[in-house]
N, C-alpha and C positions, 0 to 999 in steps of 0.2 A: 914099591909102586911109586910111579911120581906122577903127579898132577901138575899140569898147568895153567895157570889162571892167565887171563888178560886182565891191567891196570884196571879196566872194569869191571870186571869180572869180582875180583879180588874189593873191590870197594864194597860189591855186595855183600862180600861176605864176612868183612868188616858189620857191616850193618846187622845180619843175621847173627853173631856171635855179639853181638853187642845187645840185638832182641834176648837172646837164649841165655846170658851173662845176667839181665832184667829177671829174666823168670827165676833162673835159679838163685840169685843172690840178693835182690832189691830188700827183703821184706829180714833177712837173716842177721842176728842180732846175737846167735851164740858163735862160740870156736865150735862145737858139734855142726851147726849146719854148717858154717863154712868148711870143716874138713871132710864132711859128706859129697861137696861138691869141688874138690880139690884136683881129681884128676879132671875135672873140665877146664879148669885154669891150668892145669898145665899145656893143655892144646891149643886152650887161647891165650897163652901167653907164646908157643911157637907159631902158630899162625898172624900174632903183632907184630912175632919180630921180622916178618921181613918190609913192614911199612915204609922201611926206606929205601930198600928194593923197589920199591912201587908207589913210589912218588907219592905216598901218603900220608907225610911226615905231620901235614895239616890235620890228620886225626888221630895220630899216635905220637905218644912220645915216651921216650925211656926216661927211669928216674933211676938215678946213678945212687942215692944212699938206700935207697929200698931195693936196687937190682931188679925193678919189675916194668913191664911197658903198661899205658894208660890209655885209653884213650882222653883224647883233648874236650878241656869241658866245654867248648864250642858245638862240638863234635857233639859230646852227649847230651848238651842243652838243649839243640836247633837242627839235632841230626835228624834229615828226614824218617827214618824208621821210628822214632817217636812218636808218630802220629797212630802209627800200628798200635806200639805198645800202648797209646791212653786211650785208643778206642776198644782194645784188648781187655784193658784193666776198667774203664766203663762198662763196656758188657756182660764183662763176670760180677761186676758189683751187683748189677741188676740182677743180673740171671741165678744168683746163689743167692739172695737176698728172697726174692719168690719161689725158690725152690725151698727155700728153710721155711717159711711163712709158711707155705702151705704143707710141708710136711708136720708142722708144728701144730696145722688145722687139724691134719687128718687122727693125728693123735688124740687131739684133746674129742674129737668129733667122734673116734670109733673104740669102742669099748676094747681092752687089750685081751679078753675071749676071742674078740670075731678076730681080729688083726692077726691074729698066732693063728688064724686059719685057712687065713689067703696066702692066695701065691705074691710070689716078688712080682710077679706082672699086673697082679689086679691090683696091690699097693699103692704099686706107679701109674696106674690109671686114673684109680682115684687120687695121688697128689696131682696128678695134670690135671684134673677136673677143675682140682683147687687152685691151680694158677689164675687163673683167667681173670679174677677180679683183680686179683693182685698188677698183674701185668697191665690191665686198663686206666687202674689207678696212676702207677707209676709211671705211664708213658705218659699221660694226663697233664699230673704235677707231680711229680718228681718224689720227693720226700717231705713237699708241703705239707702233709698231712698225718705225718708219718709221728707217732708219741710215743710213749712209751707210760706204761700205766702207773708203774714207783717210778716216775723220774727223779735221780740222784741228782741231776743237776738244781731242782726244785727247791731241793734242801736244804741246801746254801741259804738260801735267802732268810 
């Protein structure tokens, strides 16, 4: 099969494998998760190399003692799909932050009898019940008010 991109086309998709590159590898910190996502770098390392093919030498570049193509830190600094990815990585902070908070309510708030006796559907009905202050708060002020009851950091002092 062969695909054809146009110069622009193809910058997209620079962008997209650069989002997708974000999710799988930003936060990885072992050689396990990096060799978990190993065959995706090898697609995205064929699909960099034709950057000079496609007049994109401004966001990719080969580095000759490592053998691998990069994109340019310009590129990954001020690259418009960055806006994607922090308003991505914002929204999850939130959104898993009051989903754990209130799953954390409905724990301490339902005896572990009743809870082994509902379904998966009324569990999650009740934690969405339990969003809603959360979600008010946090749209509010943010993590203003946000403590934690043993603060470690307290400690210290």
């Amino acid at each position: 099969m062969k695909i054809n991109f146009t110069k622009k086309e193809y910058r997209l998709l620079l962008d997209m494998i650069a989002i997708a590159g974000w999710v799988l590898d930003a936060h990885s910190v072992g050689k396990e998760e990096l060799a978990a996502t190993a065959h995706y770098e090898v697609l995205r390392q064929k699909i960099m190399s034709y950057a000079r093919e496609m007049d994109c030498e401004d966001r990719i570049f080969f580095d000759d003692e490592l053998q691998t193509y990069f994109e340019s830190r310009d590129s990954e600094m001020n690259g418009e799909y960055m806006s994607f990815v922090k308003a991505f990585e914002e929204n999850s902070f939130w959104d898993e932050l009051i989903q754990r908070m209130a799953a954390r309510d409905f724990l301490v708030q339902t005896p572990e009898s009743i809870a082994k006796t509902m379904s998966n559907e009324d569990v999650l009905l009740n934690i969405e019940e339990l969003k809603g202050p959360y979600e008010d708060e946090f749209s509010e002020r943010g993590i203003e008010n946000l403590m934690l009851v043993n603060n470690p950091a307290s400690k210290l002092h």
